[in-house]
Backbone as CSV, one residue per row, in Angstrom:
resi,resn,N_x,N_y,N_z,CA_x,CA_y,CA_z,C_x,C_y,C_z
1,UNK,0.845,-1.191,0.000,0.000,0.000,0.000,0.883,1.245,0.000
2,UNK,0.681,2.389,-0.375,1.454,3.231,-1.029,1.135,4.363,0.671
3,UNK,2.310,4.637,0.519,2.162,5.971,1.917,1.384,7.122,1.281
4,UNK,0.426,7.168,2.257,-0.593,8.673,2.342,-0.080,10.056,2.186
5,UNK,0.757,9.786,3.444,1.551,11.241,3.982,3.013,11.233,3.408
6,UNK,3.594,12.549,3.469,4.722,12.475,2.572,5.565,12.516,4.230
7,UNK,6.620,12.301,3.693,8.050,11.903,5.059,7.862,13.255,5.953
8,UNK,7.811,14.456,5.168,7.790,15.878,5.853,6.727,15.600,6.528
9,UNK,5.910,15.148,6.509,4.640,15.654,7.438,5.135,14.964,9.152
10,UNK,5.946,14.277,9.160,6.578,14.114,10.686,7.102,15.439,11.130
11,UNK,7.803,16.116,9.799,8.596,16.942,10.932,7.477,18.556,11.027
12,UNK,6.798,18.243,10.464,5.828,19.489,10.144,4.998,19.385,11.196
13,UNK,4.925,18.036,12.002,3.792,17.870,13.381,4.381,17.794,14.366
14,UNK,5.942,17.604,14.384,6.963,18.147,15.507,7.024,19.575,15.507
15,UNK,7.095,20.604,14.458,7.327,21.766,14.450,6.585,22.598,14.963
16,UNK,5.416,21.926,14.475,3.560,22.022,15.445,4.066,22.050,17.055
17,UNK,4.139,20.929,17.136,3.949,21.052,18.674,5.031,21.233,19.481
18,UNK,6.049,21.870,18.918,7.257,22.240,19.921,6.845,23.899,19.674
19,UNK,6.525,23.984,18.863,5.899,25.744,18.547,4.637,26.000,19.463
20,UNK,3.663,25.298,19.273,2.332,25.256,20.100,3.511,25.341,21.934
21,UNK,3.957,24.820,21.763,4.429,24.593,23.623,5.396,25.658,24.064
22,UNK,6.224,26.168,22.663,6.975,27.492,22.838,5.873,28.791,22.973
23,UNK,4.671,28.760,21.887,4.021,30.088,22.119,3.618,29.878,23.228
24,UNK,2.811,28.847,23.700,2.225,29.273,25.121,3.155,29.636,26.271
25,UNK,4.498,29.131,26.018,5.480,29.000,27.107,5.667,31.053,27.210
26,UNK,5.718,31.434,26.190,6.359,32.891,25.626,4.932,33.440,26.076
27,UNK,3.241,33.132,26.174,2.600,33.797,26.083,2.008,34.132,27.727
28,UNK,2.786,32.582,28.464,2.547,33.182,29.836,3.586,33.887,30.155
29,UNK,4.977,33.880,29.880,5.947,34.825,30.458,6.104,35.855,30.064
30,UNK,4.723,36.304,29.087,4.577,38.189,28.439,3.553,38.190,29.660
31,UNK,2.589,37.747,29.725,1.681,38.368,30.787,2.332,38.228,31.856
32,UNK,3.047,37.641,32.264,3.802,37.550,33.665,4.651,39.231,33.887
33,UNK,5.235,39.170,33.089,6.110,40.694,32.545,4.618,41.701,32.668
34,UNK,4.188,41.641,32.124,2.909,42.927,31.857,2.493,43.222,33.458
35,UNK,2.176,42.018,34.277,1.698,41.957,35.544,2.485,42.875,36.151
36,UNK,3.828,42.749,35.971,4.784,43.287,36.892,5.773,44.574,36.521
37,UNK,4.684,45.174,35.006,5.006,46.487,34.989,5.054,47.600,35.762
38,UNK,5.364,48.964,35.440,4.708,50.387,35.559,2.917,50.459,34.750
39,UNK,3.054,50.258,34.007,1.934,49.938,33.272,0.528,49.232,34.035
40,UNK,1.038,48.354,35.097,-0.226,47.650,35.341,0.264,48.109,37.016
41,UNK,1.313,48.514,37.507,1.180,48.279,39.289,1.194,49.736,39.357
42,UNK,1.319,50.516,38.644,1.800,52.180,38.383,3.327,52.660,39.615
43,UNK,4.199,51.266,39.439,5.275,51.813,40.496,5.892,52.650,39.477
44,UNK,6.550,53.960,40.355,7.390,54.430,39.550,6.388,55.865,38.987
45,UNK,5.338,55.615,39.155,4.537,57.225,38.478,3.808,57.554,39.474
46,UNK,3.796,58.929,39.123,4.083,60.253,40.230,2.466,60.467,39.862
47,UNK,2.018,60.711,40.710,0.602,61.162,41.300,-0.356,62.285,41.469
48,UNK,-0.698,62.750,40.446,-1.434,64.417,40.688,-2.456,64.542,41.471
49,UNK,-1.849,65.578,42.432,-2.873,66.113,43.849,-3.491,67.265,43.773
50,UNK,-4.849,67.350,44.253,-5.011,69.500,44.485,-3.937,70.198,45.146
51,UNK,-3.110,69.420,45.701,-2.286,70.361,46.304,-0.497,69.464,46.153
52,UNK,0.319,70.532,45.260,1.264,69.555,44.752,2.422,69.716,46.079
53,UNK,2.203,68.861,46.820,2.545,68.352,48.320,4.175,67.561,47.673
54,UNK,5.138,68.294,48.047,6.366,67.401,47.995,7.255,67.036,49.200
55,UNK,7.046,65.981,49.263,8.210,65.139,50.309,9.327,65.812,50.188
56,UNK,9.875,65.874,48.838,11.306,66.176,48.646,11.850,68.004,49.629
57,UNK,11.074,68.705,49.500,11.342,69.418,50.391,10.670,69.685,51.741
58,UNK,9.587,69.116,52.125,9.290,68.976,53.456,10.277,67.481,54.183
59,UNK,10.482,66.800,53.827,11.216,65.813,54.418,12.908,65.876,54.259
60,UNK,13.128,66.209,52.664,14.893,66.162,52.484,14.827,67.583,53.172
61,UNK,14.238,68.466,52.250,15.094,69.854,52.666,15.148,70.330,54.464
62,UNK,13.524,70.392,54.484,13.579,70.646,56.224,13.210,69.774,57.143
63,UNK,13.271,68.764,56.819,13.660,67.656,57.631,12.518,67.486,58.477
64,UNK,11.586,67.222,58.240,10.263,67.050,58.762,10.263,65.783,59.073
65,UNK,9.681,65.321,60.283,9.724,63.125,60.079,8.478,63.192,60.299
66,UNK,8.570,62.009,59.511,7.628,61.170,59.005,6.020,61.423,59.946
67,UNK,6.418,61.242,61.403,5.328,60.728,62.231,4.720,62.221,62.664
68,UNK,5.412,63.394,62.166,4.454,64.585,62.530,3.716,64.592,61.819
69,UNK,3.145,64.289,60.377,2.042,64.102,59.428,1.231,62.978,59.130
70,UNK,2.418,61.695,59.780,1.647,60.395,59.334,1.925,59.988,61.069
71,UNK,0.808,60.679,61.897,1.142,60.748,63.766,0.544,59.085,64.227
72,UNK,-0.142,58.134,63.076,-0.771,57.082,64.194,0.021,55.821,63.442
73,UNK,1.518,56.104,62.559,1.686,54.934,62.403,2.261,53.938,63.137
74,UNK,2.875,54.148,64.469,3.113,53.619,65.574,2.518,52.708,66.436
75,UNK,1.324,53.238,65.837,0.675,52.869,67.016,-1.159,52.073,66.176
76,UNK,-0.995,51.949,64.992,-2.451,51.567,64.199,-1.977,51.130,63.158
77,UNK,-2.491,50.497,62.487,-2.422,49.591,60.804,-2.393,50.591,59.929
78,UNK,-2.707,51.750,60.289,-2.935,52.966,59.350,-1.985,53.865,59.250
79,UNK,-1.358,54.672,58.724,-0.243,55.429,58.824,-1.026,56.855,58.946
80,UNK,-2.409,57.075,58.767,-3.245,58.424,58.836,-2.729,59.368,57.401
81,UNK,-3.460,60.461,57.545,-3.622,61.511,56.418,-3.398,62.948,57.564
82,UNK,-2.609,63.495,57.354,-3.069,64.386,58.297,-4.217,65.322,57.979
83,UNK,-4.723,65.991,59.509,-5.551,67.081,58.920,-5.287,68.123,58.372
84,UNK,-6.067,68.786,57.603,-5.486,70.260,57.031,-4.977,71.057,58.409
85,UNK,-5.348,71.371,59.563,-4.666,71.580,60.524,-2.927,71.514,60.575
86,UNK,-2.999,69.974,60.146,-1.496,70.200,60.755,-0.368,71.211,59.603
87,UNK,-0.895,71.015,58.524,-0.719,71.984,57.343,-0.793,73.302,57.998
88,UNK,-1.889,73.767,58.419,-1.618,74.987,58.551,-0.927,75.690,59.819
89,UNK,-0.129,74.339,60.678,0.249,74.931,62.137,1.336,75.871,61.379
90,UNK,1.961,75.117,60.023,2.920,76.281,59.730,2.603,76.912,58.582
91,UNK,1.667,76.933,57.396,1.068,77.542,56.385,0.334,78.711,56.571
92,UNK,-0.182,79.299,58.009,-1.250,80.092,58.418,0.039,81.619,58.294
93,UNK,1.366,80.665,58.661,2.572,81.880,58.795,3.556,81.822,57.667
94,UNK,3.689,80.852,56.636,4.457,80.500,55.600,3.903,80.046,54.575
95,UNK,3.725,80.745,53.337,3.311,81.226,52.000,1.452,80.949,52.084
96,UNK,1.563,82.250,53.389,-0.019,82.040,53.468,-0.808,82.656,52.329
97,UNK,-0.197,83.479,51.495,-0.435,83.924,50.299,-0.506,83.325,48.977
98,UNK,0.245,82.183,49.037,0.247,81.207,48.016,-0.605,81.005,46.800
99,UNK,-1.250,80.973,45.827,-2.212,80.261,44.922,-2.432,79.214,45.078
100,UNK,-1.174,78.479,45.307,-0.569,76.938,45.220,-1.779,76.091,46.129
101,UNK,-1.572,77.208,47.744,-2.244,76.456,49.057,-3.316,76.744,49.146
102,UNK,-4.392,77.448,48.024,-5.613,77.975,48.636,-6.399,76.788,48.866
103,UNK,-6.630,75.607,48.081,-7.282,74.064,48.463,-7.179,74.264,49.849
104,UNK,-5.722,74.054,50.271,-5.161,74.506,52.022,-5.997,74.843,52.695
105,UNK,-5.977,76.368,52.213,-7.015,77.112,53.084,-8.360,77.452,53.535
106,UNK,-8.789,76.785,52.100,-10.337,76.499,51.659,-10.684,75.430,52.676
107,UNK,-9.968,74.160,52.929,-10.568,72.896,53.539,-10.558,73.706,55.112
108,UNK,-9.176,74.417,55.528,-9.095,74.431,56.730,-10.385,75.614,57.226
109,UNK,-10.807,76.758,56.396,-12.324,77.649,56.380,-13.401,76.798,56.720
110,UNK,-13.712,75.880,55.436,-14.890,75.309,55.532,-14.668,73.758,56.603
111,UNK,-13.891,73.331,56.858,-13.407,71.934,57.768,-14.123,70.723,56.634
112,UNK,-13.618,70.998,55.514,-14.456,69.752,54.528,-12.475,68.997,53.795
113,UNK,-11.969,68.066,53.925,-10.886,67.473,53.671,-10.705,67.497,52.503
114,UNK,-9.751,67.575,52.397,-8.954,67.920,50.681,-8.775,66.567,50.451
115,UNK,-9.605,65.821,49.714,-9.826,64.701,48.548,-8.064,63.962,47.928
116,UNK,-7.249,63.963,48.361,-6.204,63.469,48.277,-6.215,62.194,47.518
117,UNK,-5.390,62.014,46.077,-5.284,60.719,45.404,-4.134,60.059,45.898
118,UNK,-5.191,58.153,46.491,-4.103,57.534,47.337,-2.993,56.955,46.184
119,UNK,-1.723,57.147,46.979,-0.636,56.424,45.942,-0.254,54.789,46.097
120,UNK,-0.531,54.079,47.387,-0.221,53.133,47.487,-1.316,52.346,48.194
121,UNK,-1.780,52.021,47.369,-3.553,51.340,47.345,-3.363,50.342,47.596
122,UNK,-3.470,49.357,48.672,-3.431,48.106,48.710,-4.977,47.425,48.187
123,UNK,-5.361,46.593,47.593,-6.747,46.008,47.718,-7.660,45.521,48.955
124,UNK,-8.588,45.802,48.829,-9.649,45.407,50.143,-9.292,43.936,50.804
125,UNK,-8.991,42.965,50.093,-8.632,41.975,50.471,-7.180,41.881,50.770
126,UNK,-5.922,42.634,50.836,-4.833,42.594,51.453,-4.887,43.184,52.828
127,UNK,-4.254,42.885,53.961,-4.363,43.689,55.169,-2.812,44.093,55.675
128,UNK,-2.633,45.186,55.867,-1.280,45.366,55.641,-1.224,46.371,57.293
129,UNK,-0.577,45.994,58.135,-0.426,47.189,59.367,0.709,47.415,59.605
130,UNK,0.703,48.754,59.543,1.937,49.755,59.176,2.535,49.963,60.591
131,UNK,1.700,49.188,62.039,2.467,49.771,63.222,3.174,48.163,63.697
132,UNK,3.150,46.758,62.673,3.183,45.728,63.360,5.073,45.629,62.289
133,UNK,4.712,46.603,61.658,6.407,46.766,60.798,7.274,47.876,60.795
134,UNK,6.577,48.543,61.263,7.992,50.191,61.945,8.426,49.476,63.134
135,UNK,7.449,49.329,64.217,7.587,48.850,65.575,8.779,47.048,65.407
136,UNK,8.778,46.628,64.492,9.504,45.621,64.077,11.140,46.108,63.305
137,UNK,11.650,46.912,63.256,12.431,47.508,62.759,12.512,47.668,60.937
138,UNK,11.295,47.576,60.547,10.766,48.121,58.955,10.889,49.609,58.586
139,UNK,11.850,50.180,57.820,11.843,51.525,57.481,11.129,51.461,56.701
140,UNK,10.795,53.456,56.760,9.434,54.052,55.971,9.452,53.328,54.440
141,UNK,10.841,53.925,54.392,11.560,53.706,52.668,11.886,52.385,52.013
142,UNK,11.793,51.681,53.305,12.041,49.675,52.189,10.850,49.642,51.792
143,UNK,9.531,50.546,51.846,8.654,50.272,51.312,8.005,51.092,50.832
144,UNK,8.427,52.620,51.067,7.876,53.441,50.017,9.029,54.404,49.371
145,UNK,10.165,53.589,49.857,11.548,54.487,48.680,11.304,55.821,49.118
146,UNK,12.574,56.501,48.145,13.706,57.582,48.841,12.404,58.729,49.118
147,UNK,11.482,58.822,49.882,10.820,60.140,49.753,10.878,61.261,49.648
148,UNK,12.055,61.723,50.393,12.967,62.593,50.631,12.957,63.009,49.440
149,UNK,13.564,62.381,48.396,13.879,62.867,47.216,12.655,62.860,45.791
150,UNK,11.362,62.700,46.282,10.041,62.655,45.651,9.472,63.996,45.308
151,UNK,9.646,64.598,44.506,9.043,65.959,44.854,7.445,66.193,44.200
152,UNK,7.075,64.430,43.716,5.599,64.295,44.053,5.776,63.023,44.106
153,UNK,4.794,62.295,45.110,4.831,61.389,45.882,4.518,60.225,44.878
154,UNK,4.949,59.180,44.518,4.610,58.325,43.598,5.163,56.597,44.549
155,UNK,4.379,55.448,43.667,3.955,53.975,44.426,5.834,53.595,43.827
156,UNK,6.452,53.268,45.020,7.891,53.203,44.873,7.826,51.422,44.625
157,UNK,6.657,50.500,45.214,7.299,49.135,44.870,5.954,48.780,44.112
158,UNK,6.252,46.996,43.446,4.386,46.841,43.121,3.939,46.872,43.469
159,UNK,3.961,46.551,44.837,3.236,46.039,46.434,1.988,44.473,45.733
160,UNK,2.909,43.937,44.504,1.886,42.759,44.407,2.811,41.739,45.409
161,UNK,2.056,40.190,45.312,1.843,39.788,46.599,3.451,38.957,46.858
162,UNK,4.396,38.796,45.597,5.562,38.414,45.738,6.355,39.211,46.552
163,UNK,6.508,40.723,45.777,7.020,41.520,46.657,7.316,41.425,48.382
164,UNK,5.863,41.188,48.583,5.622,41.021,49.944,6.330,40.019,50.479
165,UNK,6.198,38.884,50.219,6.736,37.574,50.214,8.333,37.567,50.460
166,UNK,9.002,38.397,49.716,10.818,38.324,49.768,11.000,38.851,50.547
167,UNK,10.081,39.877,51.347,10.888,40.590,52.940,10.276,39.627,53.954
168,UNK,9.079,38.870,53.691,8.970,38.205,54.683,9.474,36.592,54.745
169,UNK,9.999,36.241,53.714,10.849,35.109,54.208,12.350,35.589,53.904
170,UNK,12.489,36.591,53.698,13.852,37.122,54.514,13.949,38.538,55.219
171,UNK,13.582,38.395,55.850,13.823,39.211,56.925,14.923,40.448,57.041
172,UNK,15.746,39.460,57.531,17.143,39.737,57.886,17.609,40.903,56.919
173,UNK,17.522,40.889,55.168,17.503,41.300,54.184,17.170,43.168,54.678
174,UNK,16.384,43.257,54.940,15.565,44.781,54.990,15.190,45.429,56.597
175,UNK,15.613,45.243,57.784,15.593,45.078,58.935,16.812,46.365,59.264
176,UNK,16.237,47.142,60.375,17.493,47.967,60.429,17.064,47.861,62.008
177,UNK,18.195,49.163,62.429,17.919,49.739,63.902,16.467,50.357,64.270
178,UNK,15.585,49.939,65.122,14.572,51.138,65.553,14.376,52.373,65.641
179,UNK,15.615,52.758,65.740,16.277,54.291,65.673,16.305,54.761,64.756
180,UNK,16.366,54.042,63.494,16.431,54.586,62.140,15.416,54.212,61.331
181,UNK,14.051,53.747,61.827,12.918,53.602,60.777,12.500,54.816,60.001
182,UNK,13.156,56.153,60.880,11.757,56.971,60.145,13.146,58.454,59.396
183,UNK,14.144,57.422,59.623,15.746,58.340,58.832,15.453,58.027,57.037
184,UNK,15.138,58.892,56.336,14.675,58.631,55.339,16.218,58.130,54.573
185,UNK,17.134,58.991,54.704,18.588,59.292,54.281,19.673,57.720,54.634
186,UNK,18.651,56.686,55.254,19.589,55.529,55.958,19.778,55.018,54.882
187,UNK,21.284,54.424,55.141,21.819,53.229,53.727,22.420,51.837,54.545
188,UNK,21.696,50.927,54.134,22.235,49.310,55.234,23.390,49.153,55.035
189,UNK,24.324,48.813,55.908,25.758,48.590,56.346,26.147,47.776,55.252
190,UNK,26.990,47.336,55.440,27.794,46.158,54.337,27.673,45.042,55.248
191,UNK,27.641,44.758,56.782,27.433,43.687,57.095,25.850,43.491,57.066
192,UNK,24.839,44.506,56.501,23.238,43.706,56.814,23.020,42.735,56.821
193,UNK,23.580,41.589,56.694,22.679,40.270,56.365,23.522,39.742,58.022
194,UNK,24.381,40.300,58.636,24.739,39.920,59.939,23.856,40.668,60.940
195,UNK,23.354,42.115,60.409,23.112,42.737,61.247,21.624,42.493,61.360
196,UNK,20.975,41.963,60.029,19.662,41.697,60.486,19.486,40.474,61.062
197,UNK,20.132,39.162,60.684,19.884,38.138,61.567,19.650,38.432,63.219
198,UNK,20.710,39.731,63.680,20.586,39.681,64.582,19.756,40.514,65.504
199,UNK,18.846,41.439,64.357,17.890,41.878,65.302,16.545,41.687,64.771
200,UNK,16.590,40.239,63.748,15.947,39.100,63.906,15.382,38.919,65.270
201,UNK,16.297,37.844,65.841,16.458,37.278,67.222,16.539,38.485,68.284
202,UNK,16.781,39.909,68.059,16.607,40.618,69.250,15.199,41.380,69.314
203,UNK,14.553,41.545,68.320,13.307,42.144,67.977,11.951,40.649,68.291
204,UNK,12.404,39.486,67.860,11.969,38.448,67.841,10.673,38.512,66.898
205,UNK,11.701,38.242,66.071,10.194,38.285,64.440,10.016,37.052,64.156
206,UNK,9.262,36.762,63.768,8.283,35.143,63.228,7.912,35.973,61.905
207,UNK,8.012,35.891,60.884,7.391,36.414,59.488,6.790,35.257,59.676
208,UNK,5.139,35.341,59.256,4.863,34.237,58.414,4.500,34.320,56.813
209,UNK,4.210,33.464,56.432,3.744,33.431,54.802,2.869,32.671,54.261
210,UNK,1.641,32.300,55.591,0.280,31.856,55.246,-0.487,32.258,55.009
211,UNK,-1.444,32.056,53.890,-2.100,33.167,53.369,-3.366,34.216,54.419
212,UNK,-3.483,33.204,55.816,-4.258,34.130,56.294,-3.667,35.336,57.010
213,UNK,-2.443,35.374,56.604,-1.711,36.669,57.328,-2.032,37.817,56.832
214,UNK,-2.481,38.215,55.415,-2.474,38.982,55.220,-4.004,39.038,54.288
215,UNK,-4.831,38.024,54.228,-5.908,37.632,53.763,-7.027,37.192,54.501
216,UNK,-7.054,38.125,55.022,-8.210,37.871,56.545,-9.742,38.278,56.205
């Protein structure tokens, strides 16, 4: 009986399916990439506010910390917003004339809050507390980068759920002195990976990485 198929058609149904197993292979590791853009986590882009509020000179230049504007992260899951108040303990006497600050002055007249666009949005279903990781020796900046030098406030990591994952099964990695959580300007030693093991064990951290830790 005479062959149907010609000899090529073997290698034409290998070519098939090593191609079929390459595109899909290539078509999950583009969406994998896309996931973990600027494009889809918006790290890296800067944030337009009514009021163009810069870190870079309230924190680098005059050295403002952290916890006079963000006063309950110590102590709550929340890091707070301040009120227009605390804005104006020094705005009422410094560029009370402004254009820039009238939003400022408008909220602090009428007591109605200036509508602020959040930059680092976690989802309803992540639970993230901001006083169970300063109080643990977590700086501001391993997780929202150089602020200091922001002169509009923009989402410094993906905050998707890997991210999360590499400081908490290593620790040691991103861990400083207590003294220096809220030093925007800190740079980790050359021994960190000695120095966090050891305040690992002096802080006494348990990271876990079950999903109800942060999926409650």
């Amino acid at each position: 009986m005479s062959q149907i198929f010609h000899h090529s058609t073997n290698t034409l149904s290998k070519v098939s399916i090593f191609g079929a197993v390459f595109a899909v292979g290539g078509g999950l590791w583009l969406t994998a990439e896309i996931s973990r853009s600027p494009y889809v986590t918006q790290a890296g882009v800067a944030r337009e506010q009514p009021v163009p509020f810069s870190h870079q000179h309230h924190v680098g230049g005059l050295g403002i910390d952290c916890r006079y504007c963000h006063s309950s992260v110590e102590t709550s899951s929340y890091a707070g917003i301040p009120p227009t108040k605390t804005c104006m303990n020094c705005h009422a006497q410094i560029w009370s004339d402004s254009p820039t600050l009238e939003p400022v002055r408008e909220s602090f007249r009428s007591d109605r809050s200036i509508e602020w666009t959040r930059v680092n949005d976690l989802p309803e279903f992540a639970y993230f507390n901001h006083s169970a990781h300063v109080n643990k020796g977590v700086g501001c900046t391993t997780c929202h980068g150089r602020v200091d030098r922001m002169p509009l406030m923009m989402q410094h990591a993906s905050l998707q759920m890997e991210w999360c994952l590499e400081c908490h099964r290593h620790p040691e990695r991103y861990l400083r002195p207590k003294g220096e959580v809220f030093n925007a300007a800190y740079q980790p030693p050359a021994d960190q990976l000695e120095l966090g093991r050891r305040l690992v064990k002096e802080y006494d951290i348990h990271p876990r990485t079950s999903c109800s830790t942060c999926h409650r």
